[in-house]
MDTraj code that builds the backbone (N, CA, C; nanometers):
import mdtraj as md
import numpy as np

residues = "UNK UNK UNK UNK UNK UNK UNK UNK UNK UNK UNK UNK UNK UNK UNK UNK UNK UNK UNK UNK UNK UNK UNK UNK UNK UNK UNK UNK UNK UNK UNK UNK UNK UNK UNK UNK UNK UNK UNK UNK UNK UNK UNK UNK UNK UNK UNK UNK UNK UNK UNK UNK UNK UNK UNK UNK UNK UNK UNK UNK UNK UNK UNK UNK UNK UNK UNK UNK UNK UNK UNK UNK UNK UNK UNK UNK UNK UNK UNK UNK UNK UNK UNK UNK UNK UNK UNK UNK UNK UNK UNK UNK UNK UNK UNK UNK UNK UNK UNK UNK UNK UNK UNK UNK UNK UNK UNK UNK UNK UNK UNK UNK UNK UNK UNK UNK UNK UNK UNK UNK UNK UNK UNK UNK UNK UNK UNK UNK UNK UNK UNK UNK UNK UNK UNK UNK UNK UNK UNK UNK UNK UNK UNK UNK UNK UNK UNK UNK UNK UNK UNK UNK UNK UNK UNK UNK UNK UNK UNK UNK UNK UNK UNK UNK UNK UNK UNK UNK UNK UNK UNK UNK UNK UNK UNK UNK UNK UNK UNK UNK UNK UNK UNK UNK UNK UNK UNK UNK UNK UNK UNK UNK UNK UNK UNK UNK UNK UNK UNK UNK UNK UNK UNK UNK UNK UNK UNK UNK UNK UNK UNK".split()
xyz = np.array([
    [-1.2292, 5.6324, -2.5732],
    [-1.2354, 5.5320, -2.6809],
    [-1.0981, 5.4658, -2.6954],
    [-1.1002, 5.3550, -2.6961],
    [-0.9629, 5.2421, -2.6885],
    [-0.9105, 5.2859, -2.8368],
    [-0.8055, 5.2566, -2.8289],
    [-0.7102, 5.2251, -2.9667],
    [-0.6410, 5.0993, -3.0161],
    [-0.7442, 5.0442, -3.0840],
    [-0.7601, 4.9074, -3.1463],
    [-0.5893, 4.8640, -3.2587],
    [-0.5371, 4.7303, -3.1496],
    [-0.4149, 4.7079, -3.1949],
    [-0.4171, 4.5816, -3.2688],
    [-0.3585, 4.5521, -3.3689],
    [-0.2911, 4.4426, -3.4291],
    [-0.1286, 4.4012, -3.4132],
    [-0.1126, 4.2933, -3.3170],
    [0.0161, 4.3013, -3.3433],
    [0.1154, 4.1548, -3.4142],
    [0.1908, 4.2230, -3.4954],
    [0.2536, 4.1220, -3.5968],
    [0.3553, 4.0140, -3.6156],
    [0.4003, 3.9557, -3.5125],
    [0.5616, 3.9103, -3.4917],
    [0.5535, 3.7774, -3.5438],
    [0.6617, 3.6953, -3.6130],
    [0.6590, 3.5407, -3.6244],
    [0.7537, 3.5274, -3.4776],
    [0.7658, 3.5262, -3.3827],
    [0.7890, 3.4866, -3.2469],
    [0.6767, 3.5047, -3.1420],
    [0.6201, 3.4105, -3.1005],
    [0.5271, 3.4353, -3.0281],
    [0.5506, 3.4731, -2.8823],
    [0.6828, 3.4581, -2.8674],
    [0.6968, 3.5151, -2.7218],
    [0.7004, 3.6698, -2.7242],
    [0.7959, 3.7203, -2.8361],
    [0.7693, 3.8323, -2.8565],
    [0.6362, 3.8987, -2.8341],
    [0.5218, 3.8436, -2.9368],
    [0.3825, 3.9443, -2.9037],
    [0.3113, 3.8435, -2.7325],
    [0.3541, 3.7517, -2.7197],
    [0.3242, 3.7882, -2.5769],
    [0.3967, 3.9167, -2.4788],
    [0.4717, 3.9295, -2.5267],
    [0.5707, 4.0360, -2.3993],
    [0.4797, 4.1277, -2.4471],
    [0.4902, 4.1848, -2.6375],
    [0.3952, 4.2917, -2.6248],
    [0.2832, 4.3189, -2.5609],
    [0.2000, 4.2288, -2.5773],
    [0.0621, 4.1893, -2.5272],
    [0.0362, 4.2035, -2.4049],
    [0.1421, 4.1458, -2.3343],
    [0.1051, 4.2099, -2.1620],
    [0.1452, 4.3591, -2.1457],
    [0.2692, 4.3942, -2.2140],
    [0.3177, 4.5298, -2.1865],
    [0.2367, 4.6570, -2.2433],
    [0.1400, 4.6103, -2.3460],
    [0.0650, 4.7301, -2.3935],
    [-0.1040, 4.7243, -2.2848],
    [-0.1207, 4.6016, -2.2672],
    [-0.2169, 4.5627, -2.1708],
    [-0.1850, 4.6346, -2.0507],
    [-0.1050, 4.6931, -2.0275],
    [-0.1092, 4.7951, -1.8971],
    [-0.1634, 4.9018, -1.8660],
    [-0.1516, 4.9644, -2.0430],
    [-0.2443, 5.0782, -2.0506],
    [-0.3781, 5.0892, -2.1095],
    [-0.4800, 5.1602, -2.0130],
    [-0.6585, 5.1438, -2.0378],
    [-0.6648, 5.1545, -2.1512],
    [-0.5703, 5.2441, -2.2281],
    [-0.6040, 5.3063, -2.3299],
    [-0.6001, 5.2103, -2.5005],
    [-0.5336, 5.1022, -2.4800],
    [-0.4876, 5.0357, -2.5683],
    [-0.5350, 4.9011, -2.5709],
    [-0.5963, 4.8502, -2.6690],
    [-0.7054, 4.7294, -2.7143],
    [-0.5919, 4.6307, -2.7949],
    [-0.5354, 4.5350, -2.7721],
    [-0.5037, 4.4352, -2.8445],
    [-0.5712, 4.3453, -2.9168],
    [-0.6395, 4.3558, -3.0232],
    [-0.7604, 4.2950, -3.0764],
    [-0.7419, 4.1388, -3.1622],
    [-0.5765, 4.1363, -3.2076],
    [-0.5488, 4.0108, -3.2778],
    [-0.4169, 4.0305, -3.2594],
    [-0.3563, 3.9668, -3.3100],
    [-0.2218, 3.8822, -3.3427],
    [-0.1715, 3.7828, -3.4825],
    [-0.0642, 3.7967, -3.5509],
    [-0.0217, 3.7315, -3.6454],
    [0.1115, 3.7214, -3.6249],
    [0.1140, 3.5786, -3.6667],
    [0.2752, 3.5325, -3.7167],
    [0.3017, 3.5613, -3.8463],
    [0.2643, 3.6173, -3.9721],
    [0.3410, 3.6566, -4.1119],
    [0.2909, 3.7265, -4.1249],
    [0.3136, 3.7825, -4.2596],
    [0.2550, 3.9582, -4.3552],
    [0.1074, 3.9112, -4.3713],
    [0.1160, 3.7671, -4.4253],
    [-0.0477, 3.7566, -4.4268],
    [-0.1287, 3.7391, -4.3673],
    [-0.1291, 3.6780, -4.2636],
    [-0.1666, 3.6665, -4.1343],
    [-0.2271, 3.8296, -4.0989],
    [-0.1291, 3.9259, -4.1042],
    [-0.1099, 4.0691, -4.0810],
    [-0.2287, 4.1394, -4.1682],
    [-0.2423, 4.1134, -4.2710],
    [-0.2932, 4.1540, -4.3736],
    [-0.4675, 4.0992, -4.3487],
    [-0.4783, 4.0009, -4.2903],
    [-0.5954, 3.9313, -4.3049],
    [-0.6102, 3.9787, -4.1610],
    [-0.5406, 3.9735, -4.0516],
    [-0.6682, 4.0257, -3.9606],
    [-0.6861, 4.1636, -3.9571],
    [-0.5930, 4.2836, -4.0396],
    [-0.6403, 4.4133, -4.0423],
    [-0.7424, 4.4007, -4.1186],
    [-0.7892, 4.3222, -4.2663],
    [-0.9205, 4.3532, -4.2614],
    [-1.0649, 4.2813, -4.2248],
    [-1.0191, 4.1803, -4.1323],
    [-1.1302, 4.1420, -4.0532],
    [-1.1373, 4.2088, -3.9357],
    [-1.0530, 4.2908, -3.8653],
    [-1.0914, 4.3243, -3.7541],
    [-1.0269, 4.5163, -3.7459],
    [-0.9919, 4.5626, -3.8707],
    [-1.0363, 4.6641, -3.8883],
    [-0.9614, 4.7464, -3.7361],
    [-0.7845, 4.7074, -3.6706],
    [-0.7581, 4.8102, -3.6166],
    [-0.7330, 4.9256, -3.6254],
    [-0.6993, 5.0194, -3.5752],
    [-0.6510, 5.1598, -3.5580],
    [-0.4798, 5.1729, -3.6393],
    [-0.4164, 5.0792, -3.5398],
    [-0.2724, 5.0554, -3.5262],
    [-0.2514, 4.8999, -3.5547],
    [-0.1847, 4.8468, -3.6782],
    [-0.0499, 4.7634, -3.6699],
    [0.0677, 4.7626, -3.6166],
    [0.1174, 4.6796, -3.5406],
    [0.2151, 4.7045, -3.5084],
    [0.2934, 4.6113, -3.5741],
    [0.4051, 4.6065, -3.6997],
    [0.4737, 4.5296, -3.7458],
    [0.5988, 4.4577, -3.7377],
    [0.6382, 4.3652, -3.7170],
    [0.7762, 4.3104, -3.7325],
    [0.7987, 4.3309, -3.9172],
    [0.9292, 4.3284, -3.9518],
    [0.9555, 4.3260, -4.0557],
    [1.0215, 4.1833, -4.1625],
    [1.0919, 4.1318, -4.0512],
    [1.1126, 4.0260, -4.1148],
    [1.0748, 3.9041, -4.0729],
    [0.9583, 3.8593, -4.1391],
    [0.8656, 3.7734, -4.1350],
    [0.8408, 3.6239, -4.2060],
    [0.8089, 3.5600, -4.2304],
    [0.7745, 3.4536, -4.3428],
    [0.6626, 3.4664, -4.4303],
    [0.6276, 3.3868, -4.5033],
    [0.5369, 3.3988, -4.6086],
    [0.4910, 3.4840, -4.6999],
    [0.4885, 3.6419, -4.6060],
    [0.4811, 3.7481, -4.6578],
    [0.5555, 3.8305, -4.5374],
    [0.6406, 3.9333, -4.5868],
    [0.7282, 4.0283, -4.5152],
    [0.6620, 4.1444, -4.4651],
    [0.7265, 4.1730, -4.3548],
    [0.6614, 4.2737, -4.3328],
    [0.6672, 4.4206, -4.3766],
    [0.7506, 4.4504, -4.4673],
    [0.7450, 4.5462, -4.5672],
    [0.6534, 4.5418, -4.6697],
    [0.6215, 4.4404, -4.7216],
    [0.5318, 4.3657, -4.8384],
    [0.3878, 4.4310, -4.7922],
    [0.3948, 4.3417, -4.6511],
    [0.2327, 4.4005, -4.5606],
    [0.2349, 4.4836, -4.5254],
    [0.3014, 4.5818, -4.4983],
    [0.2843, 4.7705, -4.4878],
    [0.2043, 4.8036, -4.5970],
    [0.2414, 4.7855, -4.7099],
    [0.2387, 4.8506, -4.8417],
    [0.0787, 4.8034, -4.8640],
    [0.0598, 4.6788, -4.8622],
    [-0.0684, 4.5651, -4.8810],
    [-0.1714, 4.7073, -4.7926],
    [-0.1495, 4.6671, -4.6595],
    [-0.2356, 4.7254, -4.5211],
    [-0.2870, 4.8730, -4.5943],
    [-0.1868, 4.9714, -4.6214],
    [-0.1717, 5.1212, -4.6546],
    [-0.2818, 5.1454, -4.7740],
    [-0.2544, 5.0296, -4.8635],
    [-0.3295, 5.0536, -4.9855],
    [-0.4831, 5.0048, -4.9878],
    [-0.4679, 4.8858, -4.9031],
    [-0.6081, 4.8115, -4.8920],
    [-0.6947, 4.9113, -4.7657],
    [-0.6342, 4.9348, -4.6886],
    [-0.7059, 4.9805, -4.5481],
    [-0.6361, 5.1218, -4.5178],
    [-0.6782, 5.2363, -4.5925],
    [-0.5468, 5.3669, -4.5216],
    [-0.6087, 5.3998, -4.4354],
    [-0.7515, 5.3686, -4.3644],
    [-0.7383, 5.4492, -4.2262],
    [-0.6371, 5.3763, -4.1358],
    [-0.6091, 5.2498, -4.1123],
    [-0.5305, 5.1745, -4.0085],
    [-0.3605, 5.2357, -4.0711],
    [-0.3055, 5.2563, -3.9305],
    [-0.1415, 5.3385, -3.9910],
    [-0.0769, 5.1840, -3.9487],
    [0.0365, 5.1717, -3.9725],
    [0.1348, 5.0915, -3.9449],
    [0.2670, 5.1159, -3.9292],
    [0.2851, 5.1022, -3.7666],
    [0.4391, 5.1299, -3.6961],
    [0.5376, 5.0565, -3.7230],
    [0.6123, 5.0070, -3.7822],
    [0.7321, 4.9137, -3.7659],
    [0.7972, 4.9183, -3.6558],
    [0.7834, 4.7884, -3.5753],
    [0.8556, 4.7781, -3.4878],
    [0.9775, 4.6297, -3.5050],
    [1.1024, 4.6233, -3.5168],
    [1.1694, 4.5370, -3.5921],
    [1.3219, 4.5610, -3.4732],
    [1.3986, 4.4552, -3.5051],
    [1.5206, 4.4206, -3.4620],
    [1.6652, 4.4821, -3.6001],
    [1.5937, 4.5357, -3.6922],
    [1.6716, 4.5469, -3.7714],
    [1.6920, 4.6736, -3.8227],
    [1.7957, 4.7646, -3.8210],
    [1.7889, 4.9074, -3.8875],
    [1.9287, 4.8819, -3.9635],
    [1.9249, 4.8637, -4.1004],
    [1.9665, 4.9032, -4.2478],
    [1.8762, 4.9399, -4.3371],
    [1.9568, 5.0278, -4.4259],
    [1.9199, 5.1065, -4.5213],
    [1.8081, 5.0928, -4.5849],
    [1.8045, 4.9565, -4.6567],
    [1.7073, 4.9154, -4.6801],
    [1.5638, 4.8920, -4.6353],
    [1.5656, 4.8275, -4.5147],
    [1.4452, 4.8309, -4.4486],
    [1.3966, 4.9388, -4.3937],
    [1.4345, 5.0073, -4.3027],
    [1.3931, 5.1228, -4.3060],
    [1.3552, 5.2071, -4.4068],
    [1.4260, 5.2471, -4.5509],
    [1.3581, 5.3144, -4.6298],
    [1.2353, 5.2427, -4.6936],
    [1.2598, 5.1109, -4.6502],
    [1.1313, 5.0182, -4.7404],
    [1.0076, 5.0347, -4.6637],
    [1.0670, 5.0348, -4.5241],
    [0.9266, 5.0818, -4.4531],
    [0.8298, 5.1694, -4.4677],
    [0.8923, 5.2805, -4.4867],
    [0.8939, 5.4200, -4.4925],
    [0.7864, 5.4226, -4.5932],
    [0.8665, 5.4126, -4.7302],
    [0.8275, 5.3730, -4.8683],
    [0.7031, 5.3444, -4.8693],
    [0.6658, 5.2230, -4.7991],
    [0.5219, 5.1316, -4.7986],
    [0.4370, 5.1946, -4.7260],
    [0.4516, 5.2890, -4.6399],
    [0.3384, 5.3842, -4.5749],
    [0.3561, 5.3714, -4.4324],
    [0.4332, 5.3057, -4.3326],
    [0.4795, 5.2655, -4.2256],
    [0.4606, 5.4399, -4.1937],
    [0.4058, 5.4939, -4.0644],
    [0.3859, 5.5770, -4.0194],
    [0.5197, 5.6048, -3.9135],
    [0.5405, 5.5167, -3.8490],
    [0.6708, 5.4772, -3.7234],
    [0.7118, 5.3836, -3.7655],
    [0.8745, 5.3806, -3.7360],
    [0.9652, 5.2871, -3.7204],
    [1.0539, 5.2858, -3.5884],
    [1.0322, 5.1938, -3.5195],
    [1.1167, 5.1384, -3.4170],
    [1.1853, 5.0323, -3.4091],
    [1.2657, 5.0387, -3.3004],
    [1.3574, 4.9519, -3.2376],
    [1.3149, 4.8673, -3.1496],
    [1.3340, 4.7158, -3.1853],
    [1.2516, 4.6141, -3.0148],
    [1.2881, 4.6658, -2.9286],
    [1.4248, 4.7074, -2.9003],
    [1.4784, 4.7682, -2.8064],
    [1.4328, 4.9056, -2.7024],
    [1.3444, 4.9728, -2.7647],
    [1.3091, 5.0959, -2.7674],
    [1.1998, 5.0670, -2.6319],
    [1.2499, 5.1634, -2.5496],
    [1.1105, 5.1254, -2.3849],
    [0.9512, 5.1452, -2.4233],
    [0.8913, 5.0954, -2.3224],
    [0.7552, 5.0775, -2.3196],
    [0.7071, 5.2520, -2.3714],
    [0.7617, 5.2957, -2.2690],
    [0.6913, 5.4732, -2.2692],
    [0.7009, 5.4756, -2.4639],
    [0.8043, 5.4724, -2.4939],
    [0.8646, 5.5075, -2.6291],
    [0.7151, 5.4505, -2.7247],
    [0.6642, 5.3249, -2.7202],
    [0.6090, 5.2147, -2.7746],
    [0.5222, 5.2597, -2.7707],
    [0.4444, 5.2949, -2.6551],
    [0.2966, 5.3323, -2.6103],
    [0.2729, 5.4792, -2.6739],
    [0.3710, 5.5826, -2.6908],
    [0.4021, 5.7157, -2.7433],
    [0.3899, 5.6863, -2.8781],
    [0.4816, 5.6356, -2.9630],
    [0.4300, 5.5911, -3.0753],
    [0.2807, 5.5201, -3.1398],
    [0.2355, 5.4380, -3.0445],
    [0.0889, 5.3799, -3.1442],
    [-0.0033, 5.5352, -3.0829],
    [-0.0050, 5.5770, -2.9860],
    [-0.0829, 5.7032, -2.9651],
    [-0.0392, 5.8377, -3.0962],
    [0.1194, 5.8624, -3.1366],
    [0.1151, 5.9474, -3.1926],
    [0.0678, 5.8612, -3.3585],
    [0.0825, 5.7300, -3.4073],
    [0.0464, 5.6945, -3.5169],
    [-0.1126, 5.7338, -3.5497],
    [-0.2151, 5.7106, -3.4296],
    [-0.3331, 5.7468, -3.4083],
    [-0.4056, 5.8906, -3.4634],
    [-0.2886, 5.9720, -3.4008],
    [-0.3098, 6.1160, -3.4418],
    [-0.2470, 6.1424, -3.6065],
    [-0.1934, 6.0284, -3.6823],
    [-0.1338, 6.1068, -3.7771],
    [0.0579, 6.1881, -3.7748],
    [0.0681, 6.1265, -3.6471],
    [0.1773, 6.2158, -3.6029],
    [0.3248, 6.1110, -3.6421],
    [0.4189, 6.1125, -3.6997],
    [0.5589, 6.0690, -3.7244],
    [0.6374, 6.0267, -3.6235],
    [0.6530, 5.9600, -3.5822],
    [0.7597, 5.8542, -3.4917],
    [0.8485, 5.7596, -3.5534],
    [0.9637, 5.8244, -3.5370],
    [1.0930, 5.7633, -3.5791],
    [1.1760, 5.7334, -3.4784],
    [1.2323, 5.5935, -3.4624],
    [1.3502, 5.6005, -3.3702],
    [1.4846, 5.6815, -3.4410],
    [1.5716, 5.7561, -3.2955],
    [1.6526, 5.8927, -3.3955],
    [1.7455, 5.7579, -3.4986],
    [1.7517, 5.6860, -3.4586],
    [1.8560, 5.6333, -3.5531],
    [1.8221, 5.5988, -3.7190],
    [1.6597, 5.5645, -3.7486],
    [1.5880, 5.5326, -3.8144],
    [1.6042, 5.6555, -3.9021],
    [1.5672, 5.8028, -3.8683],
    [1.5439, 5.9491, -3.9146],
    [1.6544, 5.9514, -3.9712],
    [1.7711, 5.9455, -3.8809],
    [1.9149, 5.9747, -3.9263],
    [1.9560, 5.8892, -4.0485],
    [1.9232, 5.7424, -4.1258],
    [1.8914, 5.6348, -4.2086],
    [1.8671, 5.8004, -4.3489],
    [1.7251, 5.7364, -4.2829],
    [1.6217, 5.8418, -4.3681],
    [1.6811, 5.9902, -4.4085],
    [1.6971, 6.0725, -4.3487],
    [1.7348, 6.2316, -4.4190],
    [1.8599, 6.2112, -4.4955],
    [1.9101, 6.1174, -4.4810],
    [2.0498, 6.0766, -4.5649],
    [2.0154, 6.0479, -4.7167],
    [1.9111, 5.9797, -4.6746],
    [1.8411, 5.8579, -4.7929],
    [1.7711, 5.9879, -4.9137],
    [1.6785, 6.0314, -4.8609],
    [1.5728, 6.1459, -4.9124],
    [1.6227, 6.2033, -4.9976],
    [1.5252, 6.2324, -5.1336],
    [1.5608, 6.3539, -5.2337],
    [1.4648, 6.4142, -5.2279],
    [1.5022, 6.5431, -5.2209],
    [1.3937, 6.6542, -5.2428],
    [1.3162, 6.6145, -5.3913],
    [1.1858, 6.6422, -5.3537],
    [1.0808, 6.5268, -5.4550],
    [1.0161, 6.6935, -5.5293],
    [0.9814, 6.6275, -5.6672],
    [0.9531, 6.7188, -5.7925],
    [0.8045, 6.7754, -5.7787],
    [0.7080, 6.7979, -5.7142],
    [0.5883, 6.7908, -5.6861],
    [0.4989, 6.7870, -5.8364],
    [0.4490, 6.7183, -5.8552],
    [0.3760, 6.7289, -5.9982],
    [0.3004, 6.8141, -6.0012],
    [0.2562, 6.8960, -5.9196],
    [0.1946, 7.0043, -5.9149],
    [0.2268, 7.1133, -5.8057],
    [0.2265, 7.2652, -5.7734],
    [0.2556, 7.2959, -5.6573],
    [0.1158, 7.3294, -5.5568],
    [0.2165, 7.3026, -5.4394],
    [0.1247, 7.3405, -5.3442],
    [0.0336, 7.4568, -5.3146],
    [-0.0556, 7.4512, -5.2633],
    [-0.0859, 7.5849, -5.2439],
    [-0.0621, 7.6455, -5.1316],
    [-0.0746, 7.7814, -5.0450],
    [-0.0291, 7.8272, -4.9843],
    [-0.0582, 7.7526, -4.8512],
    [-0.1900, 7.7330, -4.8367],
    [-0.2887, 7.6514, -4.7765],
    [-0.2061, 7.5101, -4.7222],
    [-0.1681, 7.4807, -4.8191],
    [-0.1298, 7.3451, -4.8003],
    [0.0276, 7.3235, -4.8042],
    [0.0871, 7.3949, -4.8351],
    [0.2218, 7.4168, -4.7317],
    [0.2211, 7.4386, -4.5933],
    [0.1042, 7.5395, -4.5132],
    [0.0913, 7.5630, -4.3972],
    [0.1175, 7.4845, -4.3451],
    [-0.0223, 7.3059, -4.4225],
    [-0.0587, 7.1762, -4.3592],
    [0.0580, 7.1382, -4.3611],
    [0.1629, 7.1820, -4.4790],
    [0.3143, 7.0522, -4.4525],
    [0.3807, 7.0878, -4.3549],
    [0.4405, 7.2312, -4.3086],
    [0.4464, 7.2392, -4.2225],
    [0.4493, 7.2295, -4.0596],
    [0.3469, 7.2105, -4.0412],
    [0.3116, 7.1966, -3.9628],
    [0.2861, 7.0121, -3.9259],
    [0.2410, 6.9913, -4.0165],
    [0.2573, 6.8101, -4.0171],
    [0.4185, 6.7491, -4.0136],
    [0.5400, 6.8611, -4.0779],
    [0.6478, 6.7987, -4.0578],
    [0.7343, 6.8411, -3.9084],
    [0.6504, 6.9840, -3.8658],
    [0.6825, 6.9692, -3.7294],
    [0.6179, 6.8849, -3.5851],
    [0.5659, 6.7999, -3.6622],
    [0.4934, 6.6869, -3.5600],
    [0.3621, 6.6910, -3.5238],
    [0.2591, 6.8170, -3.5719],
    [0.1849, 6.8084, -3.5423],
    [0.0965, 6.7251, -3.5347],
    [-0.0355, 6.6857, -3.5030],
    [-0.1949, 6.5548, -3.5051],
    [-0.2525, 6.6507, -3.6485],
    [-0.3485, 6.5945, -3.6857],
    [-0.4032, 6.6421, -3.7396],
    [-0.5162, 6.7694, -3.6757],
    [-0.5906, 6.6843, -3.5328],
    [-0.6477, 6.7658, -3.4490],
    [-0.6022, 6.9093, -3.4227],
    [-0.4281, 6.9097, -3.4330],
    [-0.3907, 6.9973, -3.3515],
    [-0.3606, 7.1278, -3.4796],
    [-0.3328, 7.0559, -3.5778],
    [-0.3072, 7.1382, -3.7215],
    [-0.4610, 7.1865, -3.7528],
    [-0.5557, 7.1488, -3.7457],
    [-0.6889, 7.1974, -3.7533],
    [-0.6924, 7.3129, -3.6652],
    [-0.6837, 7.3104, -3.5359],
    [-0.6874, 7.4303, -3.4387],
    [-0.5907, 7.5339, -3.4670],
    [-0.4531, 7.5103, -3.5486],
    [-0.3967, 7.6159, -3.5411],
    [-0.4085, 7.6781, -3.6993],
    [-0.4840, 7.6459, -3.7384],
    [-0.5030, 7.7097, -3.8948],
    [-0.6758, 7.7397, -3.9053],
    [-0.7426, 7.7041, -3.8093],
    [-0.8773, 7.7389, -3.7684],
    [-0.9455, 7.6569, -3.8819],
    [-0.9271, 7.5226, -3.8976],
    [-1.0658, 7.4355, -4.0061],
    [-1.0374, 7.3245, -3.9697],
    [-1.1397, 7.2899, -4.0212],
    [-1.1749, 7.1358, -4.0039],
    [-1.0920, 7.0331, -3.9737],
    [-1.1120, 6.9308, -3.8947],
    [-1.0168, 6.8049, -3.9061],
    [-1.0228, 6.7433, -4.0355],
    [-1.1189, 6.7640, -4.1042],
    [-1.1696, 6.6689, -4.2462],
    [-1.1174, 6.6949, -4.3321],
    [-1.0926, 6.8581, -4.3666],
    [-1.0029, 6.9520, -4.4327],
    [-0.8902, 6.8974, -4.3651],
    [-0.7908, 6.9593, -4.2609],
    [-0.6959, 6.9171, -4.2938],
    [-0.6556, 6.7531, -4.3506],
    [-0.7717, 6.6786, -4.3557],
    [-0.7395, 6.5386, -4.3528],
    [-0.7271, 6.5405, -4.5643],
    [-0.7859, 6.6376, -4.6206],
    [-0.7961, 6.6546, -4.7516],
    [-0.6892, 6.7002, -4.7935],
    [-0.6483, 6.8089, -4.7130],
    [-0.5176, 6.8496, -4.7553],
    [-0.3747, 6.7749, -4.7516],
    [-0.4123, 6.6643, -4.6349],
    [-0.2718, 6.5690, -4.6287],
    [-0.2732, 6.4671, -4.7973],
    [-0.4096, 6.4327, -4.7861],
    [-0.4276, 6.3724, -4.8893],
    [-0.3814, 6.4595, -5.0275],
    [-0.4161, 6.5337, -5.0459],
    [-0.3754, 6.6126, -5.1798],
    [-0.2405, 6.6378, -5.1741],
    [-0.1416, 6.6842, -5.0536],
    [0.0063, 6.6776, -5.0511],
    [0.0436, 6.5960, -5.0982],
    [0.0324, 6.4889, -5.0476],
    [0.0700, 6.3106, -5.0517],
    [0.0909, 6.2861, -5.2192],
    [-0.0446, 6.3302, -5.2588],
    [-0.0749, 6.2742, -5.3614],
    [0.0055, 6.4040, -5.4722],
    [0.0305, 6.5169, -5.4768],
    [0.1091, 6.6117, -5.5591],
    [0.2770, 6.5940, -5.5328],
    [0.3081, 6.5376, -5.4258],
    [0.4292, 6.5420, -5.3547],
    [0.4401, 6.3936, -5.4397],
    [0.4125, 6.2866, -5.5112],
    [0.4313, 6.1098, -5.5464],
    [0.4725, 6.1025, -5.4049],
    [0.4544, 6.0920, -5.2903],
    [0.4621, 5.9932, -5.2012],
    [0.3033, 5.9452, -5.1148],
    [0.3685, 5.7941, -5.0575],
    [0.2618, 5.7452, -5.0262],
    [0.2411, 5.7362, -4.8271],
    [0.3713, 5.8273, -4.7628],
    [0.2446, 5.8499, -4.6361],
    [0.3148, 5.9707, -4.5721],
    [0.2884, 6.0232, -4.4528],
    [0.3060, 6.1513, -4.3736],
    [0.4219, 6.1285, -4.3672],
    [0.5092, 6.0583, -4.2961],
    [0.6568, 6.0582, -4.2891],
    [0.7348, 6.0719, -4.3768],
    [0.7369, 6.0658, -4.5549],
    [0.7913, 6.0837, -4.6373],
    [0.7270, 6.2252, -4.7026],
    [0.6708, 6.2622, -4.6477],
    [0.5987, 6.3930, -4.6684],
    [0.6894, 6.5053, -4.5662],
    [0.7022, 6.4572, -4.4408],
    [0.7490, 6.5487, -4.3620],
    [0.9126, 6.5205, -4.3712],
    [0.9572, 6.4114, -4.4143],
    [1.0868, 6.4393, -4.4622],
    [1.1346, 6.5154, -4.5804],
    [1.0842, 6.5374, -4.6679],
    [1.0543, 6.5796, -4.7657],
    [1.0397, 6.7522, -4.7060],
    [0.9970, 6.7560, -4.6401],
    [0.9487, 6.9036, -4.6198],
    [1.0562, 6.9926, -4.5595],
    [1.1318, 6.9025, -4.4723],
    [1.2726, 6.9021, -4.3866],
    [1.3455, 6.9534, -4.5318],
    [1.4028, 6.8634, -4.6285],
    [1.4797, 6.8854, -4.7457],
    [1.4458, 6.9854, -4.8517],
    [1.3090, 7.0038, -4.8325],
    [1.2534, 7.1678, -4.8935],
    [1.2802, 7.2698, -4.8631],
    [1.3422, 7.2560, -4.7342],
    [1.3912, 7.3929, -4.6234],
    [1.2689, 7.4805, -4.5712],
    [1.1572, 7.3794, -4.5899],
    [1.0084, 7.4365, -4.5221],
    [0.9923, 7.4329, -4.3494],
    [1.0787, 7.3394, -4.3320],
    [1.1053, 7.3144, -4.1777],
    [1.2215, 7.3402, -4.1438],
    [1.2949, 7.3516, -4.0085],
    [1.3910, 7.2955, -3.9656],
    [1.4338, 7.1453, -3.9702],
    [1.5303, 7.0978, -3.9798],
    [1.6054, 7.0135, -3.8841],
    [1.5649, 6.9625, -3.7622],
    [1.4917, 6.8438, -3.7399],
    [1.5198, 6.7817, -3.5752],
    [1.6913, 6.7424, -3.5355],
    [1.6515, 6.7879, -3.4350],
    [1.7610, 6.8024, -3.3478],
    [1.8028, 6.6568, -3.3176],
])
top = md.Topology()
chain = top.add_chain()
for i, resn in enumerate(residues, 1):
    res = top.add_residue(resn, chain, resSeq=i)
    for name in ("N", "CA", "C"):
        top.add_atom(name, md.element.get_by_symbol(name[0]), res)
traj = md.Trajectory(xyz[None], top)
């Protein structure tokens, strides 16, 4: 089964380069294209991809603006940031808005293609420079409620990179369950996606440190 892409740039040469370069692999469906946030916003919900792939700084509507829009209107579709720009700001704004990955244009194909596959699974992709932004940025967050034992396992294990698939097999239940339990973290933890969850979990001292 393909993995249905949206991709976002106001340069159109840009999502041509993407467009041929993700077109290499069987595995990956380019289904639309936009030049702004709204643009972005309107064909995730007419055409309902898997993966956004975002530029951030955009016209009309930004592409931080349309993370947040996409996340809230559509949370099965994740959204990668892929951008020319790493300060403080954007990156944590990404983050913030539910952006699953953040990258670098710069960043190789393998890197690119690794990311919309691990966004797919649920899985955290950061360029290191992006992370390094981020664990700086992060406060260990107040949980409005605590976790349960259960569902520390899930943080765990979600902040050491796991899929969801793969966190199901090693705690023996459901994909659906664990998909309840991310949700109930998320939602006891005030944040709004896996990457601020698994940073968060890093600063809990529930995880290690990436290296």
């Amino acid at each position: 089964m393909s993995i249905r892409i949206v991709i976002a740039d106001d340069h159109a040469v840009v999502r041509q380069g993407l467009r041929m370069l993700l077109s290499l692999d069987p595995e990956l469906d380019i289904v639309g294209e936009a030049a702004n946030g709204q643009q972005a916003l309107q064909a995730a919900h007419e055409l309902h991809p898997d993966v956004v792939l975002m530029d951030l700084m955009m016209p009309v509507m930004d592409g931080i603006e349309a993370i947040g829009r996409v996340r809230k209107e559509l949370p099965e579709t994740e959204v990668v940031a892929l951008t020319s720009v790493l300060e403080d700001t954007t990156v944590i704004g990404a983050i913030r808005a539910g952006a699953i990955g953040y990258l670098l244009k710069d960043s190789g194909s393998d890197e690119l293609v690794r990311a919309i596959k691990a966004a797919v699974n649920g899985q955290v992709q950061l360029s290191p420079q992006a992370a390094a932004y981020l664990m700086r940025e992060v406060r260990a967050p107040e949980p409005v409620d605590e976790l349960t034992d259960r569902e520390l396992d899930v943080l765990r294990l979600l902040a050491a990179g796991l899929s969801n698939k793969e966190i199901a097999y090693s705690l023996t239940i459901g994909e659906k369950t664990v998909k309840t339990h991310v949700s109930n973290i998320l939602s006891k933890m005030n944040v709004v996606s896996r990457t601020q969850a698994a940073l968060h979990a890093v600063k809990m001292g529930l995880v290690e440190t990436p290296e």
